[in-house]
C-alpha positions in Angstrom: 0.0 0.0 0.0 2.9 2.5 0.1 2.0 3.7 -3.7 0.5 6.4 -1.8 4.0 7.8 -1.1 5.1 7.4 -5.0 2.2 9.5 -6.0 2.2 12.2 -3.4 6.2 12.7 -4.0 5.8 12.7 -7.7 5.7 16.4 -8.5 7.1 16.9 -5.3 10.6 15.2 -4.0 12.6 17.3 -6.5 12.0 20.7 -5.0 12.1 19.1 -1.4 15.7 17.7 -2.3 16.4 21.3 -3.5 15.0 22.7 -0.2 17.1 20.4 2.0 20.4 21.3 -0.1 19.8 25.2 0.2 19.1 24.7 4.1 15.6 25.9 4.2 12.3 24.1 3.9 10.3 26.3 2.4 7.0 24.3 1.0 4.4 21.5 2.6 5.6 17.9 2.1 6.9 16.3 5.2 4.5 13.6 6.1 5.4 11.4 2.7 9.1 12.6 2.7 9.5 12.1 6.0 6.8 9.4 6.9 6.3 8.5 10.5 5.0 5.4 12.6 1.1 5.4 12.7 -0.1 7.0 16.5 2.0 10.4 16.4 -0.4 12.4 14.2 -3.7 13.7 14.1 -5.0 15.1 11.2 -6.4 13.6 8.2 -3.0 14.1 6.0 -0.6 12.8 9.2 -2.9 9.2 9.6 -3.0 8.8 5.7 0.6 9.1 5.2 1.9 7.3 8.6 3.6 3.7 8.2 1.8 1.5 10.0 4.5 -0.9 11.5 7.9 -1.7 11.4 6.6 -4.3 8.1 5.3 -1.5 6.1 8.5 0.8 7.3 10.5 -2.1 5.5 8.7 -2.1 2.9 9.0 1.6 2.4 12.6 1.2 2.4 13.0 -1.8 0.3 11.0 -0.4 -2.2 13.6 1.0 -5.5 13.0 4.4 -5.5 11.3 5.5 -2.0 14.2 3.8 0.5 16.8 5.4 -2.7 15.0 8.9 -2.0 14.8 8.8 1.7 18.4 7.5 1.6 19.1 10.3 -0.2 17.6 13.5 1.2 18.6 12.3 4.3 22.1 11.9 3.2 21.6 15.3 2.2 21.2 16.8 5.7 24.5 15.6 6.5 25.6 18.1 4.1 24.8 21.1 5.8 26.6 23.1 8.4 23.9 24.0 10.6 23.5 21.4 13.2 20.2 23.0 14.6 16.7 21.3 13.1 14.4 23.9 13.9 16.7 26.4 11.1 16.3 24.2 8.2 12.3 22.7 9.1 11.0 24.6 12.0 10.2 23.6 15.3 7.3 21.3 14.7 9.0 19.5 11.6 11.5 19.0 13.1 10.3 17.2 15.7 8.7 15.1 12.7 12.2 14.7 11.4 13.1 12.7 14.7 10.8 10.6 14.5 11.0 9.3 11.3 14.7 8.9 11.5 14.1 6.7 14.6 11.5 4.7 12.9 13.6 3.9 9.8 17.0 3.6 12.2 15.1 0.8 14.0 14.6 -1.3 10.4 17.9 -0.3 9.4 20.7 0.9 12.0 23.6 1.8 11.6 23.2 3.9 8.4 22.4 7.4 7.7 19.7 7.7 9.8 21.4 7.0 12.7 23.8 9.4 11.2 21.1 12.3 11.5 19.8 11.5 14.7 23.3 12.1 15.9 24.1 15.2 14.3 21.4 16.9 14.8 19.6 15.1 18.0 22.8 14.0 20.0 21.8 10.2 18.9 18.7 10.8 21.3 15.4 9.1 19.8 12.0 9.8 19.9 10.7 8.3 22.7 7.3 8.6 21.5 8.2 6.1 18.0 10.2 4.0 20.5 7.3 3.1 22.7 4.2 2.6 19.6 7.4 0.4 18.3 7.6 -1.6 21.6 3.7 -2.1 21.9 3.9 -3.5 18.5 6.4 -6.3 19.7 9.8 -5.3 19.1 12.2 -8.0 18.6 15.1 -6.4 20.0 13.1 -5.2 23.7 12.0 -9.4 23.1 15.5 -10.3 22.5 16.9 -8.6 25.7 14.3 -8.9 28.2 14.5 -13.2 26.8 18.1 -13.2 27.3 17.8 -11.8 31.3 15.0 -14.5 31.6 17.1 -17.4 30.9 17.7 -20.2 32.5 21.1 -20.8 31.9 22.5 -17.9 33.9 26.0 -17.9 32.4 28.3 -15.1 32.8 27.2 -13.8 29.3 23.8 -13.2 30.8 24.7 -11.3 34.2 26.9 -9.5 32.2 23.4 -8.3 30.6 22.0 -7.7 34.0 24.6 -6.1 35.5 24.9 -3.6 32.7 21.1 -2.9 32.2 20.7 -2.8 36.2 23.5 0.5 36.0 21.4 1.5 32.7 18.2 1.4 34.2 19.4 3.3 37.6 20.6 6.2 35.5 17.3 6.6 33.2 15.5 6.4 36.2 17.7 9.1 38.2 18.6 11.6 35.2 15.5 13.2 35.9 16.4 13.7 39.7 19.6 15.1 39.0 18.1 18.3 38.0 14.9 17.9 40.3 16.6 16.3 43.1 13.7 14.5 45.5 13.5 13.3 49.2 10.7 11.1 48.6 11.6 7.2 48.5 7.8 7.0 46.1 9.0 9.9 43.8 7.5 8.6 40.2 10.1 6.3 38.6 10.1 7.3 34.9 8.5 10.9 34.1 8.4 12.1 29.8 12.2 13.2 30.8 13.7 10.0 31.9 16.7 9.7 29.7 19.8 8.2 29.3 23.0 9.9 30.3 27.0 9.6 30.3 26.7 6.8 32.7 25.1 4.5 30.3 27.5 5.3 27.0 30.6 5.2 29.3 28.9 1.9 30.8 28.5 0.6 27.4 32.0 1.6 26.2 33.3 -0.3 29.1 31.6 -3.1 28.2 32.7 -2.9 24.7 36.4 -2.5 25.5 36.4 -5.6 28.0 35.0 -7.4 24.6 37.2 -6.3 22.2 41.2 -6.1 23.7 40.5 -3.7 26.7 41.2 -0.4 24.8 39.1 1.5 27.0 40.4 4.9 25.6 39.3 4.2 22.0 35.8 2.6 23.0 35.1 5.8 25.3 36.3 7.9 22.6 34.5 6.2 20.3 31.2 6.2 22.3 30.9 9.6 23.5 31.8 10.8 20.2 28.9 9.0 19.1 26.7 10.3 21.7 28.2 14.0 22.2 25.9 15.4 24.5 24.7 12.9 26.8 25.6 15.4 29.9 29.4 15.1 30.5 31.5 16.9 32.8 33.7 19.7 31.6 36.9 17.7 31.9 35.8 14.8 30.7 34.2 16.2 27.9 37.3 18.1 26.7 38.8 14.7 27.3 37.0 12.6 24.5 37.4 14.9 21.9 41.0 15.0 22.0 43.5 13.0 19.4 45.7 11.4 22.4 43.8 12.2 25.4 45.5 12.2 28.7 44.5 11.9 32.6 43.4 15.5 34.4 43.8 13.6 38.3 40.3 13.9 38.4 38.4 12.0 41.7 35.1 12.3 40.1 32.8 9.8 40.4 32.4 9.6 36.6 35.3 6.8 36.9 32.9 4.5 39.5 29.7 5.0 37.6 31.0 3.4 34.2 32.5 0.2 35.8 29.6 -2.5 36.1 30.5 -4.6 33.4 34.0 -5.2 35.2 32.5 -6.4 38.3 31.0 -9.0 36.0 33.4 -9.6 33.3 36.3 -10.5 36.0 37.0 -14.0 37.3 38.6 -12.8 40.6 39.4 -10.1 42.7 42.5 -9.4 41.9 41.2 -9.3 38.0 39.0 -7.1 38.9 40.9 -4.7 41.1 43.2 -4.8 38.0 40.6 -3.9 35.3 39.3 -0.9 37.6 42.4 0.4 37.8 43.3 0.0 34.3 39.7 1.6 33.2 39.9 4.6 35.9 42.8 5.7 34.9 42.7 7.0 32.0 41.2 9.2 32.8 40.5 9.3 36.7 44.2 8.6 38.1 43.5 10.4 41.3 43.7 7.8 44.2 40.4 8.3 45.4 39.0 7.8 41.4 40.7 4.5 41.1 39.6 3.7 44.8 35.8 4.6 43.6 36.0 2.5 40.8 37.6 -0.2 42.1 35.1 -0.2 44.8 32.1 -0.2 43.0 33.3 -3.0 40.4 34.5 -5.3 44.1 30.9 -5.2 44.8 29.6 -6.2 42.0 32.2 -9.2 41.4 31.5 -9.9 45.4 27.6 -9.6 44.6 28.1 -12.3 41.7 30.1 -14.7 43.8 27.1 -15.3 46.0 28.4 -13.0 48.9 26.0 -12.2 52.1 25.6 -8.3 51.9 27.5 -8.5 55.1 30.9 -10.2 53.6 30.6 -7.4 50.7 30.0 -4.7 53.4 33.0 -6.2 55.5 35.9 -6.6 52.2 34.7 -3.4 50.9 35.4 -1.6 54.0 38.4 -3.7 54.4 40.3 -2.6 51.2 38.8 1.0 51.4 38.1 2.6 54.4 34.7 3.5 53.9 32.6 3.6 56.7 29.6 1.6 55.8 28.4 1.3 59.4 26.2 4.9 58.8 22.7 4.1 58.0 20.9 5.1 55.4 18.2 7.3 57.9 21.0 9.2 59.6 22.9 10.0 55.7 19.7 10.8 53.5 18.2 13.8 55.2 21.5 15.9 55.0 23.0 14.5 52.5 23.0 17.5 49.3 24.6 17.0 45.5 28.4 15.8 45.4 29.6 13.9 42.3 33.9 12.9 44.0 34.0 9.0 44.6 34.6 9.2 48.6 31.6 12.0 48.6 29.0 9.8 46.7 30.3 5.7 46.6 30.0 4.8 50.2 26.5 6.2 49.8 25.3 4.6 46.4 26.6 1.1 48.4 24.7 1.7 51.7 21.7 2.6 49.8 21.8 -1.2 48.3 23.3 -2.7 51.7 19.9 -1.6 53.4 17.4 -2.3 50.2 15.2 -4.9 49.8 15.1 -5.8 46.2 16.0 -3.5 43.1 13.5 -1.5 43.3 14.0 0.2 46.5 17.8 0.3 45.9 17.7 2.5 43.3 14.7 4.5 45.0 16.7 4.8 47.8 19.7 6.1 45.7 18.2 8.5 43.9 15.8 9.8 47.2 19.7 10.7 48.7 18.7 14.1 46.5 22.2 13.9 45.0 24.1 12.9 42.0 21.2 11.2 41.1 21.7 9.5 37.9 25.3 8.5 39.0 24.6 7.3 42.2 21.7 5.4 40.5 23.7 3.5 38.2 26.2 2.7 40.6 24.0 1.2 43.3 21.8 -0.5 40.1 25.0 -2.7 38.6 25.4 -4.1 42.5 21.8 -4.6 43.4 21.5 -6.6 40.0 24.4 -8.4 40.5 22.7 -9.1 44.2 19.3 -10.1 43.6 19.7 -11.3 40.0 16.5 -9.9 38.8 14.8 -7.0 37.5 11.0 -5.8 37.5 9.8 -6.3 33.9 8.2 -2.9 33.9 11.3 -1.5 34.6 13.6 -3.0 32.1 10.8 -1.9 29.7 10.2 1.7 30.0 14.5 2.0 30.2 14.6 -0.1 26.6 12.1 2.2 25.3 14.5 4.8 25.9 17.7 3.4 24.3 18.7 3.8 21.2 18.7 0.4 18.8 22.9 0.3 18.7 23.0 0.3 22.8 20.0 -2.1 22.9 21.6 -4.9 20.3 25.0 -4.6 22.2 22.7 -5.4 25.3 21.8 -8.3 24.1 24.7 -9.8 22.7 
């Protein structure tokens, strides 16, 4: 059914090609240019030319000249200099533009539209097109949530849930680090749940302990990829350099990317080692390596089968932190601080004295701190710790990844 699009674009795709090239949409043709999944729009001309699944969306791409066109115009965008949506379609097209490159990004990743969501979106999706896309069955949520289900929990697998556990703490806290909350019920995903640099240094972690440990190139690589995903200053100076080199930094940013380590090593030496190694980089202040070596302990310890009161006792043991505060005494006090030995012992209390995931990471994020961070961190232990996840949860957080993150999920 997509001769709709051939006819509509007949008279049309030539001058909207011209448009695109000079910078400036000028005329009215972005719903069969720039088609988008079925559920966004409203009017009469937005329903008749929406693609009504990821089948037709395949279709519309597979077909000789429509996917040659979209290819194209698209391609096109990557042409200009102007890095701002809104100057070449407006605000509302725009918006329109996101979408559709998400929907056709999801059929076919990796290509140019993943390539325009990045320059002009920062690689963020639309979360709206995500979620219609996940309703419809999407095999990749399917893939991932099938993989964390299995029953043969190798280290493959708790690999996965370590890594989603940190991914899902810092979607769930990204909001709270601008609107920092109190309450232990705060709402766990609002419209502005996101993910942050915690999950694209997690990933690049993970990716570097897969492919030769070349955690400078992967982070490089990553955050290059996704450019504004909330960095510090240092560390976002850092990235874009040719040969970048360590700034002594004793940020927590070197804690928050570790989970995959905790689950990747076979001992505790190894994974005192690959902490070190990952930290330092970048982080080669004592108390950054001490943060992430801390953080990725627990999680190894957490994996091993260790009583939270043997991880409380060797994590104290190698690092001084006092662990012996509760959680009642810290929270009401506690305000925003993103160093290691200001916001570790904290994240690790916060799962010492949970219950299940859930309240861990409601309990991080309730310290009214560095949410997203301290999230992520207490996340990779507690689902090291109690091996599971709520469904709901690991949901609403796939919803809001991008396809490239979710398929190195599941691998």
């Amino acid at each position: 059914m997509i001769e709709r699009f051939i006819q509509a674009q007949r008279e049309v795709y030539i001058h909207a090609l011209k448009e695109i090239r000079s910078g400036k949409k000028m005329t009215h043709w972005m719903w069969f240019v720039f088609p988008q999944i079925k559920g966004l729009g409203h009017s009469t001309t937005s329903i008749f030319f929406s693609i009504k699944d990821v089948d037709e969306a395949m279709e519309y791409l597979g077909h000789t000249l429509l996917g040659r066109r979209l290819r194209e115009i698209s391609q096109a965008l990557l042409g200009l200099k102007t890095d701002n949506p809104s100057e070449i379609f407006g605000d509302i097209d725009a918006i329109k533009l996101r979408s559709s490159m998400t929907l056709f990004d999801v059929v076919e990743p990796k290509s140019v539209f993943d390539k325009v969501l990045v320059k002009f979106f920062d690689g963020i999706r639309d979360n709206k097109t995500l979620m219609i896309l996940a309703e419809q069955n999407n095999q990749v949520n399917n893939l991932v949530l099938q993989g964390l289900k299995a029953k043969d929990k190798g280290s493959l697998n708790k690999r996965s849930l370590v890594l989603i556990g940190a991914i899902c703490g810092d979607i769930i806290g990204s909001w709270y680090e601008f609107c920092s909350t109190k309450r232990i019920n705060f709402e766990l995903f609002t419209n502005r749940s996101r993910f942050t640099d915690d999950t694209v240094c997690s990933i690049a972690i993970a990716d570097a302990l897969m492919n030769g440990n070349d955690f400078v190139g992967k982070l490089k690589y990553w955050c290059r990829k996704y450019p504004r995903a909330g960095y510090g200053g240092n560390f976002n100076w850092w990235f874009r350099q040719d040969d970048p080199q360590p700034y002594n930094s004793w940020g927590n940013g070197s804690a928050m990317r570790v989970s995959a380590i905790g689950a990747f090593a076979k001992s505790t030496k190894e994974t005192l080692t690959l902490a070190e190694e990952s930290a330092i980089v970048s982080h080669n202040h004592p108390e950054g390596v001490k943060g992430a070596q801390a953080t990725a302990l627990a999680i190894n310890l957490a994996l091993q089968g260790c009583t939270k009161e043997e991880i409380k006792s060797q994590i104290g043991t190698h690092f001084g932190y006092d662990l012996n505060r509760k959680y009642a005494d810290i929270q009401p006090r506690y305000t925003f601080d993103v160093s290691c030995q200001g916001s570790i012992p904290e994240a690790i209390i916060a799962f010492l004295e949970s219950a299940d995931y859930e309240s861990a990471i409601r309990m991080a994020v309730a310290y009214g701190g560095d949410a997203d961070t301290q999230a992520a961190i207490t996340g990779g232990i507690a689902a090291a710790y109690y091996g599971a996840i709520p469904d709901n949860i690991i949901t609403e957080c796939l919803n809001r990844l991008p396809l490239d993150i979710k398929e190195f999920i599941a691998k």
